[in-house]
BALOBA-1460 file (C-alpha; in Angstrom, 3 decimals):
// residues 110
<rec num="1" residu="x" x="95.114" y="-102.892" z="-93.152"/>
<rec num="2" residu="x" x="98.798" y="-103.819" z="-94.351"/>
<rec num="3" residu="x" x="101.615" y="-105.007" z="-92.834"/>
<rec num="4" residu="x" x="103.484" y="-101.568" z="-93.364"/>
<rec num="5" residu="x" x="100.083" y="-99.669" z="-92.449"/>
<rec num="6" residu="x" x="100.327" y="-101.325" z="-88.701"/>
<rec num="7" residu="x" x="104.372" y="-100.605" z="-88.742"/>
<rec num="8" residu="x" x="103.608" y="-97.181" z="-88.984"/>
<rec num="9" residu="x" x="101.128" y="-97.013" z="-86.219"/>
<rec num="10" residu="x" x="103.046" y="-98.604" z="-84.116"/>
<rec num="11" residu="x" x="105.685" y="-96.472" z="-84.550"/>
<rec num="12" residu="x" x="103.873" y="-93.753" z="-84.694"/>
<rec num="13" residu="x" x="102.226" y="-94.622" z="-80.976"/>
<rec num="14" residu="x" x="105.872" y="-95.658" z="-79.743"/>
<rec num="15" residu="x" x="107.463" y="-92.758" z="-80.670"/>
<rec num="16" residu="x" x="110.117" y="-94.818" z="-82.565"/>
<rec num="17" residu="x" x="112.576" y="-93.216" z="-84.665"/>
<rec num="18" residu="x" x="114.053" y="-94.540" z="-87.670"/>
<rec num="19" residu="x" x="117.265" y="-96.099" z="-86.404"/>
<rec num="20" residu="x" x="115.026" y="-97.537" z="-83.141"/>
<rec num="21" residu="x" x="112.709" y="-99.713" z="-86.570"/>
<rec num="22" residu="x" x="116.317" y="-100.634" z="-87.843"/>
<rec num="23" residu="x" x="117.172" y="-101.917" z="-84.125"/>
<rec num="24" residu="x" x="114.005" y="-103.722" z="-83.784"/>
<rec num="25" residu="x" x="114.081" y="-105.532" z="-87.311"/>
<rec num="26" residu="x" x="117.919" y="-106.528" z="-86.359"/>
<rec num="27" residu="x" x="116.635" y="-108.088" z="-82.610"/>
<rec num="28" residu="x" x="113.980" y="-110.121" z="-84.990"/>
<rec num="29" residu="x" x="116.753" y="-111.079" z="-87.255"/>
<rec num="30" residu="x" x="116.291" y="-108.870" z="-90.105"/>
<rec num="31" residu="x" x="119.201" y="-106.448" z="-91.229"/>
<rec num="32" residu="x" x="117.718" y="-103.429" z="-93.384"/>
<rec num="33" residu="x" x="119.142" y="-100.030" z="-94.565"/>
<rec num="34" residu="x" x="117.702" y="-96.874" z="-93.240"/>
<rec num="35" residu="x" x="116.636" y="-96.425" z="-96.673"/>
<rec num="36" residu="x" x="114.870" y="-99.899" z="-96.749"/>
<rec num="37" residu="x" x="113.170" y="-98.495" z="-93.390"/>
<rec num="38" residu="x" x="111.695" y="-95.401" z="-95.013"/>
<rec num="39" residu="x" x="110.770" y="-97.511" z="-98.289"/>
<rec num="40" residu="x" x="108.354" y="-99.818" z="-95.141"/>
<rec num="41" residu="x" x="107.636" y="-96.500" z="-93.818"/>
<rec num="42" residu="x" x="106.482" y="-94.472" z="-96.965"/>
<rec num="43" residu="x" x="102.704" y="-93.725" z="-98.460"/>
<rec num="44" residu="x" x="101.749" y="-97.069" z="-100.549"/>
<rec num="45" residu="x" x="101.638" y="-94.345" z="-103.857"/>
<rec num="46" residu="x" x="105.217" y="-93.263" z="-103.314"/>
<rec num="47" residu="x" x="107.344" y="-94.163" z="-106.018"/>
<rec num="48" residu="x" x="110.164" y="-95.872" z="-103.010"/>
<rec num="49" residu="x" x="107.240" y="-97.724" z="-101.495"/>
<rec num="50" residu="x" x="108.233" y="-101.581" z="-100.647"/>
<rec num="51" residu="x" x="105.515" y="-103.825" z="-99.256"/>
<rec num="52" residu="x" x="106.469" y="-105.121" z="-96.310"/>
<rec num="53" residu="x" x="106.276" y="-109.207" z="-96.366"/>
<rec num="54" residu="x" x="104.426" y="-111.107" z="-93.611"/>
<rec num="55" residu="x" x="107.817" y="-112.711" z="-92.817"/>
<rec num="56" residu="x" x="109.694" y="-108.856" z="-92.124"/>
<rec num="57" residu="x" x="106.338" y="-107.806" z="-89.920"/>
<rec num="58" residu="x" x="106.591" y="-111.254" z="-88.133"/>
<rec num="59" residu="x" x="110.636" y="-110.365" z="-87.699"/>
<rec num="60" residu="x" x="109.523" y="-106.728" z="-86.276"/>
<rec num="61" residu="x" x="106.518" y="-108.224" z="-84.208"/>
<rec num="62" residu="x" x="109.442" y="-110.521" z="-82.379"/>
<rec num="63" residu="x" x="111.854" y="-107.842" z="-82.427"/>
<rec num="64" residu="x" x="109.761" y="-105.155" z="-80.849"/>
<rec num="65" residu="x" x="108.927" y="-108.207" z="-77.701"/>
<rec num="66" residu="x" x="112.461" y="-108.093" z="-77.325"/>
<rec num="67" residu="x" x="112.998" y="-103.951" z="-77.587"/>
<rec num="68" residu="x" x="110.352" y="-103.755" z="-75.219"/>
<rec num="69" residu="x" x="111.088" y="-106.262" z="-72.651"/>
<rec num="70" residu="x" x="114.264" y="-107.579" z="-72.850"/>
<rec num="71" residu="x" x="115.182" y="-110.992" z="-73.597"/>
<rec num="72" residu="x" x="114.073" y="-114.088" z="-71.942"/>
<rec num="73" residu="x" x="117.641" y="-115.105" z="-70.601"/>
<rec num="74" residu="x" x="118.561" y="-111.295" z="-68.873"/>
<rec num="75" residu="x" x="115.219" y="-110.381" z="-67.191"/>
<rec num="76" residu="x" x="117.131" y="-108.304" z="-65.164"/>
<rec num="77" residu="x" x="117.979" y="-105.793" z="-67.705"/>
<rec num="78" residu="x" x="115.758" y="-102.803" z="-68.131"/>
<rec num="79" residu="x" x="113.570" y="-102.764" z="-70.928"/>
<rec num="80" residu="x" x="114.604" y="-100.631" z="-73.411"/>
<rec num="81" residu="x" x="111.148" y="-98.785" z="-74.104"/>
<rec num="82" residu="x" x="110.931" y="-97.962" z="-70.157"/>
<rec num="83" residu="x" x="114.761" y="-96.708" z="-70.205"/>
<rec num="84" residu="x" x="113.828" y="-94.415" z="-73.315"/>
<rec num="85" residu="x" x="111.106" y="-93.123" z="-71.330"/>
<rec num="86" residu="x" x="113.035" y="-92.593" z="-68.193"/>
<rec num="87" residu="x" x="115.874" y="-90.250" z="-70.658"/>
<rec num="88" residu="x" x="112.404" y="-88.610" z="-71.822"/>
<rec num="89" residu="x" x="111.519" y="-87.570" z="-68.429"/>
<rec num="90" residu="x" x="115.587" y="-86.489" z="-67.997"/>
<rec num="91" residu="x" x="115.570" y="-84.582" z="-71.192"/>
<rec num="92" residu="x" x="112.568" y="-82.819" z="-70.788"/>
<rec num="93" residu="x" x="113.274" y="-81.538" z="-66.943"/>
<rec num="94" residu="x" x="110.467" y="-83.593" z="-65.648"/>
<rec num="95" residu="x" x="112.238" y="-83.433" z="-62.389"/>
<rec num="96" residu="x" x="109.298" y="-84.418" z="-60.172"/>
<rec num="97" residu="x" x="108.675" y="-87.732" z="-62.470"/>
<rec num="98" residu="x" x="112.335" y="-88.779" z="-62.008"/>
<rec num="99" residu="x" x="112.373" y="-88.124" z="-58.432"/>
<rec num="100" residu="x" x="108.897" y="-90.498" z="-57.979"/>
<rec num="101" residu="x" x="111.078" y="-93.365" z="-59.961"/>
<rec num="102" residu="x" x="114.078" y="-93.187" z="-58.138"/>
<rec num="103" residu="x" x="111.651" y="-93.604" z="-54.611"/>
<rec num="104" residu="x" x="110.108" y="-96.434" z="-56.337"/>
<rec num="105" residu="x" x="113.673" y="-97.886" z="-56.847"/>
<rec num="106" residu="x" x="114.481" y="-97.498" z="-53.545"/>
<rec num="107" residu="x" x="111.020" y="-98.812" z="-52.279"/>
<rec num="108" residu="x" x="111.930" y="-102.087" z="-54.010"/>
<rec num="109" residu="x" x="115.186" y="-102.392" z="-52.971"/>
<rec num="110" residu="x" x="113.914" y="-102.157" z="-49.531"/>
């Protein structure tokens, strides 16, 4: 499987949107177009198919660690991937959801 194969599925079973890859590859210290993005993102027999280097998947690897968690030196913050879920929930209605999160906030502050 490639490097750009695996981007995709991860993607794919993140739910990431284009500018959320560009965010990632920027937090693993790689700055790419959007167009660069869909080249990494396209079928290997498109003609705007680029191959996506061990050092760029390595760069997105660290980057998505960082999207997901937060960094090392602000534990505090919410990870991003849990506060994307969280405007899911909001955007969808999911009203019950939200109002199981918010007791679990207040269990904890408790």
């Amino acid at each position: 499987m490639t490097n750009n194969n695996i981007l995709k599925k991860i993607s794919i079973a993140n739910n990431l949107k284009h500018f959320e890859i560009k965010e990632i590859f920027e937090l693993g210290g790689f700055a790419f177009s959007s167009s660069q993005i869909k080249a990494f993102m396209a079928g290997s027999k498109n003609k705007n198919y680029v191959k996506l280097s061990d050092e760029h998947f390595e760069g997105f690897l660290n980057g998505f660690i960082i999207y997901s968690r937060g960094t090392v030196d602000e534990p505090t913050l919410l990870p991003r991937t849990v506060e994307s879920f969280i405007i899911g929930l909001i955007e969808s209605g999911n009203t019950d959801a939200i109002e199981e999160i918010r007791c679990l906030i207040e269990a904890v502050k408790d």
